[in-house]
C-alpha positions, 0 to 999 in steps of 0.5 A: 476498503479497496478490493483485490481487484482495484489494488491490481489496477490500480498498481499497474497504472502507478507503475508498481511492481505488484506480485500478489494481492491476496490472503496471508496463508495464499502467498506464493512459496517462492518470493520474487526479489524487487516485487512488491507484495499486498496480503490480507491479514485473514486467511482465505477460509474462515473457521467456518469453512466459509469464504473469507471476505477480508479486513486490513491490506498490509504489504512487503518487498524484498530487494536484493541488489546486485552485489547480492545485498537483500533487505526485506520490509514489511509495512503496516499503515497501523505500525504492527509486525509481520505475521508468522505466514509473512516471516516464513515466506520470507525466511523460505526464499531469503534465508537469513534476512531479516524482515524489518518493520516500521512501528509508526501508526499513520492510519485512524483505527476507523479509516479504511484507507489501508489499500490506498496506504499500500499503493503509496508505500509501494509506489513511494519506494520503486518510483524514480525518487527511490533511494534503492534502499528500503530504510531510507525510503520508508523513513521517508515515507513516514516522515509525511505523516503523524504518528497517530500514537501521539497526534490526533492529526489523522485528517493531515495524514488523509490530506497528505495520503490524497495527494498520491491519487490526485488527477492529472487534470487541473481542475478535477484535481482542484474539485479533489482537493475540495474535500479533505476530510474522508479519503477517498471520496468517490463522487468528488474524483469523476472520470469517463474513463473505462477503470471500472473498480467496485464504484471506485471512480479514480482518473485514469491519468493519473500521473506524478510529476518529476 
């Protein structure tokens, strides 16, 4: 699973407007509209006292246009709700919208994919193909992908997930798309770049084309 650090870096070079990375019960009292927000579903602490280490990345963004129009969304790669900690944050700064969420499931219970599903998502619906509305933008989104309610086609969905992080370069993107049924797989994205992401190995020059 991608740490708090490879999401940052990660986000800036996708051009993400990235506020926050960190636990649920960490986030900011104040949200900043058109910000993108990545939260761990634990709390910093454990019940112990003990540092939290993490378990599944889930995010939100809130747009306010403007005529003063706001729309908040909230995205789970397992199509589950926003926590309450998630809910009040949104309800303190925006009072009165209401924080919609998508319920399809595009990521296997078994992946560890979801900080990857959150970098696509997130530069999905602020990239230059963005509507500016965030329903339309995520129903777009999903609709790249299967429900995993009703399909078994999880590898279809990492295939498809792959393709947000190909290399600019021709053939390192020929050696990535090689191997489709983990995602990622380190040893097959090889850069001398300087990124240095927990052994993450991802091109620096990654790019999208218009």
């Amino acid at each position: 699973m991608l740490t708090n650090v490879d999401l940052e870096n990660l986000a800036s070079r996708m051009d993400i407007p990235l506020e926050f990375v960190g636990f649920k019960d960490d986030l900011p009292r104040t949200i900043k509209p058109n910000r993108y927000y990545i939260i761990n579903l634990e709390d910093a602490e454990m019940e112990s006292g003990k540092p939290n280490t993490g378990s599944h990345w889930t995010g939100f963004q809130v747009n306010a246009t403007g005529n003063g129009k706001k729309e908040a969304m909230y995205f789970d790669s397992f199509g589950a709700p926003p926590p309450q900690d998630v809910k009040r944050a949104v309800e303190r700064s925006f009072p009165g919208t209401k924080l919609n969420y998508p319920k399809k499931d595009i990521q296997a219970l078994m992946n560890q994919a979801c900080g990857w599903y959150q970098l696509a998502f997130a530069h999905f619906i602020n990239g230059h193909l963005s509507s500016k509305s965030l329903g339309h933008d995520t129903l777009n989104f999903l609709d790249l992908f299967d429900d995993l309610d009703k399909s078994h086609e999880f590898k279809k969905n990492e295939f498809i997930l792959k393709h947000f992080f190909l290399a600019k370069d021709p053939a390192l993107r020929k050696k990535q798309e090689g191997n489709v049924n983990v995602f990622p797989d380190p040893e097959t994205i090889d850069t001398k770049a300087s990124f240095q992401g927990n052994g993450m190995k991802v091109p620096v020059d990654v790019k999208y084309k218009n």
